[in-house]
N, C-alpha and C positions, 0 to 999 in steps of 0.2 A: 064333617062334610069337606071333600077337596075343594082346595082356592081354585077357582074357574080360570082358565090359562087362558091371557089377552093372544088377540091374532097380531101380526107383522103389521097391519092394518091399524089395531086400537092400541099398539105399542107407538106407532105413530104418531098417531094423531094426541096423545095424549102429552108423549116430548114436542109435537109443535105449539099444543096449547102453552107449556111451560116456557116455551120460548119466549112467545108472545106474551105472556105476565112479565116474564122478565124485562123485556125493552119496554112493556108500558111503567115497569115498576121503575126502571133508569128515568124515565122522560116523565114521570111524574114529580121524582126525586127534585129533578132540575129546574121546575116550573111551579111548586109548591109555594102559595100563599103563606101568611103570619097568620089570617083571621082563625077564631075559634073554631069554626068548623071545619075548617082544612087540616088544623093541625087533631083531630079523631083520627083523618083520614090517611096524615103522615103515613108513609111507608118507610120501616125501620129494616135496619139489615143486623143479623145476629148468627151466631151458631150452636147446633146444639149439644147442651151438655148431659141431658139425659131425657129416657124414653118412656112413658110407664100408659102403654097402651094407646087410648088414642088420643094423648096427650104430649105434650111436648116442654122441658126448660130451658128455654131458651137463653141467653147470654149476648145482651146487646151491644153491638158494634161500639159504641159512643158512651154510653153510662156504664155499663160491663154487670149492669142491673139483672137478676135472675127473671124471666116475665113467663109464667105458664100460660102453653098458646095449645090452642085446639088445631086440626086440621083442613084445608079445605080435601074435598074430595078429588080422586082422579092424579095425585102428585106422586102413588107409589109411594112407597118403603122409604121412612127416613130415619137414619139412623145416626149417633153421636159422632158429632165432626163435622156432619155436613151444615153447608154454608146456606141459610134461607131469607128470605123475604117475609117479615112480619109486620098485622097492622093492628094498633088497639083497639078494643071492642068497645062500642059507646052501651051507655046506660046498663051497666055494669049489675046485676043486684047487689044486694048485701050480702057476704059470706063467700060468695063463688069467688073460687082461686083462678079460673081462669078469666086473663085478663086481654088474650090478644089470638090471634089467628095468624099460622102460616098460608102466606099466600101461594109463594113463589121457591122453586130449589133451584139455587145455583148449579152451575157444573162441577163436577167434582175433579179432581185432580189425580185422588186414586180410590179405590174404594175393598174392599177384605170381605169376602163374604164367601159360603158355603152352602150346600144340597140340606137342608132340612129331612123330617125322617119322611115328606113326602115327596122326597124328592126335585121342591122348586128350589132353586137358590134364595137364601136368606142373606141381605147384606150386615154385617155384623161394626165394620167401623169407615168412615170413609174420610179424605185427604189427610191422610197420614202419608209419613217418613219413611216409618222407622217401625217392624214387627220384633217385639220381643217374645221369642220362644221362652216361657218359664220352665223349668224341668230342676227334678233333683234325686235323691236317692229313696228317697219314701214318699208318695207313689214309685216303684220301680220304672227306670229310663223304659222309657218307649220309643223306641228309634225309630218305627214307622211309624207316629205320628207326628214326632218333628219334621220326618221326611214328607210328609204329605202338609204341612205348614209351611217348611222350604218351598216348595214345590207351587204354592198360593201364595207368596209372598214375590218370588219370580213371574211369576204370571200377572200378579199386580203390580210389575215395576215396583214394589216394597221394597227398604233393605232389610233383611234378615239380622238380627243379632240372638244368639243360642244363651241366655242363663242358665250358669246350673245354680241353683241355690240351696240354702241348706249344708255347707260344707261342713258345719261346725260340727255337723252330726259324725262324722267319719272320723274312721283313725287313718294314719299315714298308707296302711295298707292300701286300706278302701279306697283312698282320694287316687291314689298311684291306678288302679283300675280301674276306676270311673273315668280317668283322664284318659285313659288308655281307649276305652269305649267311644270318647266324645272326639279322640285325634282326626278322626277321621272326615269330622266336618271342617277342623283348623284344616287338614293338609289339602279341603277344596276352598281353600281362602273364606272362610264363613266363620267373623269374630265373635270367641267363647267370652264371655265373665262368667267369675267362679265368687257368689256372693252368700254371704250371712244376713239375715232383718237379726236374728239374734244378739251376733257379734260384731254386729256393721261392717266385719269382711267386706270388701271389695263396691263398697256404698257412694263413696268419690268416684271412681273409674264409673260407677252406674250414673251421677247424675252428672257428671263431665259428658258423657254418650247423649244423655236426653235433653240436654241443654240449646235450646234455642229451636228448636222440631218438635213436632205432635208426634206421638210413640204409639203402641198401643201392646197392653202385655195378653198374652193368650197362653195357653196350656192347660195340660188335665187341674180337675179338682185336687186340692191338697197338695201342690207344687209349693206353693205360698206365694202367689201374686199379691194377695190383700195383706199378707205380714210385711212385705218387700213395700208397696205404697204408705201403708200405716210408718214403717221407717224414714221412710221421704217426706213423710208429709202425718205428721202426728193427729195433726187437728181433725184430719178426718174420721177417723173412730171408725175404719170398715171390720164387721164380723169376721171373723177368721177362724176356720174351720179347722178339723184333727182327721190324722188320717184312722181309719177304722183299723183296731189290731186283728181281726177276723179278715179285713179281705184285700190290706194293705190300700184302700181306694181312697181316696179325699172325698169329702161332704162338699158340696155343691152350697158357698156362703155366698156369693154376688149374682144378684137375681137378673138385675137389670145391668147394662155398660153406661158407664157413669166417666165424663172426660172432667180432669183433674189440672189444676194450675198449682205450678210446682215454682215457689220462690226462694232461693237460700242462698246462702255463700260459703263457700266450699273454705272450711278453717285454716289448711295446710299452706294455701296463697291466697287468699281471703279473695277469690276469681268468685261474682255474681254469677248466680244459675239462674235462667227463666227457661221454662219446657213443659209443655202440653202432654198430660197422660190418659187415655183412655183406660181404662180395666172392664174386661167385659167378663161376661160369664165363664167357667174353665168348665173344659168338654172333655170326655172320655175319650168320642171316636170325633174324627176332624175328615171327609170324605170331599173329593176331587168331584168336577165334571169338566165335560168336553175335553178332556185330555186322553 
């Protein structure tokens, strides 16, 4: 069944209700009681770090505590990054993981999203920086769909950065022609990194770039966005998929976008890295609208 498309009217009214949670949720903030009862009704600020239908893990401003929250209605599409208004749920049962309710969505600052296969836009990550194009030589480059990532990245005031990853796999030939292919986004001023998760190739210049910015990596299946994070950040143990020797495609391993805190120090200058990563699902076709 097609999602029913709001009028100009219930797009409205729906961003003024949000408005108005939001200034009661400040003037609440400021005017809250110590008693027991008030503090159920605390209203807490957090963002989210991942999505799994119509639930939500939130990540709290002040304990930085993981809290699974439910939705209220009427707040639209909320997706990993954005900044929300949460309040905990009293009398709780036994066993239920959900512990709190999104009340309120902040404004966002930028947001990355695309036409679904029905055509409505889907938002996919919101107040980010920084678009990492993932690309390499197995899945084959696809130049029209970085160019149609470019292209949504400019449009969302994003910065674009192009990886090619995987280099380790080429010989000298290969890499000389691969470069040769990708020049073309260097000579419109659009910075390449040429990275290994294999051989840690080019892994410093990557986390020098995400350092102190929310990022977020995208590109087709089997690029190796989940091998590239699993490098960065070991402890996460994400599934990592093979490309198929029958149709050259990558498997589809990251179901849900899942945002990632990245803490390390870089050995060479012993320079602290802190940087926000989303990884969201890797897509085949990546399609425009209103353009």
């Amino acid at each position: 069944m097609a999602k029913r498309k709001l009028s100009r009217r219930q797009q409205w009214r729906i961003q003024k209700i949000q408005d108005e949670r939001l200034v009661r949720a400040k003037k609440k903030q400021q005017t809250i009681s110590s008693d027991s009862e008030a503090l159920i009704n605390t209203l807490h600020y957090g963002v989210v770090v991942s999505h799994f239908g119509a639930t939500l893990d939130i990540e709290d401003n002040n304990t930085h505590n993981l809290i699974r929250c439910a939705l209220r209605q009427n707040l639209g599409t909320i997706v990993c990054g954005d900044k929300v208004v949460w309040q905990h749920l009293s009398n709780i049962p036994d066993g239920e993981q959900v512990q709190g309710v999104v009340t309120a969505l902040e404004a966002r600052s930028s947001l990355l999203a695309r036409p679904d296969f029905s055509g409505q836009i889907k938002p996919v990550a919101a107040n980010i920086d920084q678009l990492f194009i993932v690309t390499s030589p197995i899945p084959e480059l696809n130049e029209g769909l970085i160019d149609r990532y470019l292209v949504a990245a400019e449009l969302s005031r994003i910065q674009p950065i192009l990886i090619v990853n995987k280099i380790d796999t080429l010989t000298i030939e290969q890499r000389l022609l691969l470069e040769k292919r990708v020049k073309v986004y260097q000579d419109i001023h659009y910075q390449i990194l040429y990275t290994s998760a294999k051989s840690q190739h080019g892994m410093d210049s990557l986390l020098q770039q995400l350092s102190g910015k929310v990022s977020v990596f995208v590109g087709q299946s089997g690029v190796g966005e989940s091998s590239l994070i699993n490098a960065l950040l070991p402890e996460a143990h994400i599934k990592e998929g093979l490309v198929s020797s029958a149709t050259n495609k990558g498997t589809h391993t990251t179901s849900v976008s899942r945002l990632y805190h990245i803490k390390k120090t870089l050995e060479a200058c012993h320079e602290p890295i802190q940087a926000s990563l989303i990884d969201s699902p890797g897509v085949r076709e990546f399609g425009l609208w209103d353009v």
